[in-house]
BALOBA-1460 file (C-alpha; in Angstrom, 3 decimals):
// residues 124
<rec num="1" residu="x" x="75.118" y="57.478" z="161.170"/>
<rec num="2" residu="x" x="76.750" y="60.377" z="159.951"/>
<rec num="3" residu="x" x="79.345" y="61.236" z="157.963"/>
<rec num="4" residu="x" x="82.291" y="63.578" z="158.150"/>
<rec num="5" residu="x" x="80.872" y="65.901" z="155.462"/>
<rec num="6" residu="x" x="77.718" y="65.648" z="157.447"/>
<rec num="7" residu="x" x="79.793" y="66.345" z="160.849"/>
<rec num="8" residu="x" x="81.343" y="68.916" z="159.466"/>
<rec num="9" residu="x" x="78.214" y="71.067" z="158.087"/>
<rec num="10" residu="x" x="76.357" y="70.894" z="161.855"/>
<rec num="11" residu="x" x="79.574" y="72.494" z="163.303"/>
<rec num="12" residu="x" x="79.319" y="75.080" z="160.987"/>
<rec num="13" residu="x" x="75.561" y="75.097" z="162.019"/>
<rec num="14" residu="x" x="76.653" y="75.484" z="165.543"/>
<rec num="15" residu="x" x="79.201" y="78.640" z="165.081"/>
<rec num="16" residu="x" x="76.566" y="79.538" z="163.272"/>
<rec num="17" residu="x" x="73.873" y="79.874" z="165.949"/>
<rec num="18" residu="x" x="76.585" y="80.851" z="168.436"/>
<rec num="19" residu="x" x="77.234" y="83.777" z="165.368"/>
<rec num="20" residu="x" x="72.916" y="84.708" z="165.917"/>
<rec num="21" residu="x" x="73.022" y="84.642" z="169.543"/>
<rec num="22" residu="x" x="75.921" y="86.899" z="170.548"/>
<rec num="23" residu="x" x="73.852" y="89.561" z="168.559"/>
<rec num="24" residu="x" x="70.646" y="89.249" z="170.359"/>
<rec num="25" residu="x" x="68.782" y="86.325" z="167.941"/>
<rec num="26" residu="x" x="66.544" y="83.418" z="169.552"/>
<rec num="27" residu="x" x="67.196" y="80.194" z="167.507"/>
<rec num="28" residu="x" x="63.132" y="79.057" z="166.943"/>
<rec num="29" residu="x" x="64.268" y="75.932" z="165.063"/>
<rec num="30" residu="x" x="67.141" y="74.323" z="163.635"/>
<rec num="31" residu="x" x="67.257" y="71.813" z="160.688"/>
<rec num="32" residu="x" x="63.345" y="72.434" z="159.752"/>
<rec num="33" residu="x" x="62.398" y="69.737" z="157.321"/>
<rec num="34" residu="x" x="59.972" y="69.697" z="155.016"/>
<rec num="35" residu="x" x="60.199" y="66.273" z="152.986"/>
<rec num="36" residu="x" x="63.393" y="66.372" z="151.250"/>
<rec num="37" residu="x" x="64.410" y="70.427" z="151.696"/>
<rec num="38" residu="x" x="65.416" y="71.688" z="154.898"/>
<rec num="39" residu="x" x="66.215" y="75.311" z="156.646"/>
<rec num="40" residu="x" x="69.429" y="74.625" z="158.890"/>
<rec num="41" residu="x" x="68.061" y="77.874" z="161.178"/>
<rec num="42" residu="x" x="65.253" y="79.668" z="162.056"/>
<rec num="43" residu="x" x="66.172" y="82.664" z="163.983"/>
<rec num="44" residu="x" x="63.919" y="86.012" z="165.527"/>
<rec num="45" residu="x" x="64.850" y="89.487" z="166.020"/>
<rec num="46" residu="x" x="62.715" y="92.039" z="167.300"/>
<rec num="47" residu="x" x="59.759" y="91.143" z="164.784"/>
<rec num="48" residu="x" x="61.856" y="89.667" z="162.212"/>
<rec num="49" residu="x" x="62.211" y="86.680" z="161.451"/>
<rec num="50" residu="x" x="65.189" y="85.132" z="159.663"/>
<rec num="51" residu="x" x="65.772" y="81.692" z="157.480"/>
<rec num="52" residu="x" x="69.205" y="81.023" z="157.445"/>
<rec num="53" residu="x" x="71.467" y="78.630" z="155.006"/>
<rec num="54" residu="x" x="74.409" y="78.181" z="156.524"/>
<rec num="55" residu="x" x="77.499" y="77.078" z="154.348"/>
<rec num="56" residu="x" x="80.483" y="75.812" z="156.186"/>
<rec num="57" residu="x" x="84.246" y="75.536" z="154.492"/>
<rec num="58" residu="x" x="87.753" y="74.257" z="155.109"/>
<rec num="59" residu="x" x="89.942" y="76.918" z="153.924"/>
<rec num="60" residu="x" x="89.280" y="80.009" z="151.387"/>
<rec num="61" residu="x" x="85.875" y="80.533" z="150.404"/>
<rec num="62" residu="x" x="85.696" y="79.162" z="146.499"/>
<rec num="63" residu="x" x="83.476" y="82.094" z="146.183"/>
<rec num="64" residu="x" x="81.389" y="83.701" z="149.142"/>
<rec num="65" residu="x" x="79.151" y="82.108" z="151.012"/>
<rec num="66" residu="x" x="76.041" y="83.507" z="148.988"/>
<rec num="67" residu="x" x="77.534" y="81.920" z="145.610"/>
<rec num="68" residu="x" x="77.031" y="78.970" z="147.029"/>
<rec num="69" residu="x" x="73.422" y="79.026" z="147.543"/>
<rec num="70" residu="x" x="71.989" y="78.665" z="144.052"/>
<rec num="71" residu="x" x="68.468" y="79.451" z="142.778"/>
<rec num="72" residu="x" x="67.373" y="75.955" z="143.368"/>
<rec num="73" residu="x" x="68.281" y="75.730" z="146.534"/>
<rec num="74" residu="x" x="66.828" y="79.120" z="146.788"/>
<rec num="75" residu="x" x="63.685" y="78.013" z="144.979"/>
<rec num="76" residu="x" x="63.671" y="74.919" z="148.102"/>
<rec num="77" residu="x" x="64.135" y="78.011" z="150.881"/>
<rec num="78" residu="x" x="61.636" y="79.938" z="149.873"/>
<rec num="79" residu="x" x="59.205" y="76.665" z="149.532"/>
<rec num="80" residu="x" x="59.986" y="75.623" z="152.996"/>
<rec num="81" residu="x" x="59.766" y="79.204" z="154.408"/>
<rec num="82" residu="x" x="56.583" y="79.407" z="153.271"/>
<rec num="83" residu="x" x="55.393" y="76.038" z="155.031"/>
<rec num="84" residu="x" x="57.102" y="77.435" z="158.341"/>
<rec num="85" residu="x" x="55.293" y="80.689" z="158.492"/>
<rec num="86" residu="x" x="52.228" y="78.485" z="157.420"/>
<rec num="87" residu="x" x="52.959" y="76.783" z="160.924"/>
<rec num="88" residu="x" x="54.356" y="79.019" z="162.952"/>
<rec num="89" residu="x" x="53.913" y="82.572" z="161.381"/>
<rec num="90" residu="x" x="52.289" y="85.312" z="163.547"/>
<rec num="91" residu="x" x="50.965" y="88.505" z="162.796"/>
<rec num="92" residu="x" x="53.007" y="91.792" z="162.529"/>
<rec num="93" residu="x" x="56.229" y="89.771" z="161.884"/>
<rec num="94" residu="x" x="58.971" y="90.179" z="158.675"/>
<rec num="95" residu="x" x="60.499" y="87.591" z="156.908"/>
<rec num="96" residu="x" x="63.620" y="87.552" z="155.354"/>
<rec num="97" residu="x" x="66.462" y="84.937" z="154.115"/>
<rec num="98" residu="x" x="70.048" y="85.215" z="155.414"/>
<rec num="99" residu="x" x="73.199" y="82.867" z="154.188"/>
<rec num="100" residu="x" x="76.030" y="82.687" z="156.905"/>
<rec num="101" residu="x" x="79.140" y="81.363" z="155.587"/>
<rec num="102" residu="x" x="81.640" y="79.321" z="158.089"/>
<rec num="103" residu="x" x="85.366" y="78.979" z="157.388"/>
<rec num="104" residu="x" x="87.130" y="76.461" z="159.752"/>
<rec num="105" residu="x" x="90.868" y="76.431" z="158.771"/>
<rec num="106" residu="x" x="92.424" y="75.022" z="161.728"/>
<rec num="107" residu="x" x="92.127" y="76.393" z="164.776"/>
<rec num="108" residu="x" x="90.833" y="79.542" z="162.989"/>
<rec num="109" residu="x" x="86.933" y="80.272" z="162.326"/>
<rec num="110" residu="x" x="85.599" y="83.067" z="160.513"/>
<rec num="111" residu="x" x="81.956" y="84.218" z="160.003"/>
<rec num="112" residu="x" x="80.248" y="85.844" z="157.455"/>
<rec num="113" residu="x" x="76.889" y="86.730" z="157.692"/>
<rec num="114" residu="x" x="74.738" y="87.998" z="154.639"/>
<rec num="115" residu="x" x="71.459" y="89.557" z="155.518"/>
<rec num="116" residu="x" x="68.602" y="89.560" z="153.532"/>
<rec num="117" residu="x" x="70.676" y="87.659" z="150.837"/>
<rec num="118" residu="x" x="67.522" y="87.277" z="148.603"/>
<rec num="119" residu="x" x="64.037" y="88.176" z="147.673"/>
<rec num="120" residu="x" x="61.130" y="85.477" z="147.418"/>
<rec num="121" residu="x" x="61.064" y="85.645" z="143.727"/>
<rec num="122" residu="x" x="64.917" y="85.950" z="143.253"/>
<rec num="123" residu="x" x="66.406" y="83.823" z="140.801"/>
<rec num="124" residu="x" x="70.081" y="83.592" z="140.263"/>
């Protein structure tokens, strides 16, 4: 069972991956868990590979969408990221972490995407 704070972040997942694939990404995985920490998409680009955190809102941002990703859950990204390309990686491909922030006031929906938001060893 989920609940509305639950429903709420896997629509923002969802504009999200709609966000990815109207500019030529492939969705690999969504929601890849690892224990506890998860990646809510895993998205490919000619060779690149992307690990997405996406943060959805009602209303004004509080802050942008990167603020909201702090250098634990950073710290949880970057662990996970590393057990996905562990899995999955193949030679010749780039890695980087993007945050897209969702804002869905209403009827209204904007996206923000932030590529390459942070480094492996970033700390914040």
């Amino acid at each position: 069972m989920t609940t509305d704070r639950q429903d709420f972040g896997l629509a923002g997942e969802a504009v999200a991956e709609r966000w990815l694939r109207t500019r030529g990404w492939r969705v690999l995985q969504r929601r890849f868990r690892n224990g506890h920490r998860d990646i809510d998409l895993v998205a490919e680009r000619e060779g690149t590979v992307a690990f997405v955190e996406v943060k959805a809102r009602r209303g004004g941002w509080c802050g942008g969408p990167l603020e909201a990703v702090n250098w634990k859950k950073r710290r949880e990204l970057v662990r996970s990221a590393t057990i996905w390309i562990d899995r999955h990686g193949r030679s010749g491909e780039s890695y980087r972490f993007d945050v897209i922030g969702v804002i869905m006031d209403g009827r209204r929906v904007r996206v923000r995407h932030v590529e390459n938001a942070f480094g492996i060893s970033s700390r914040a």
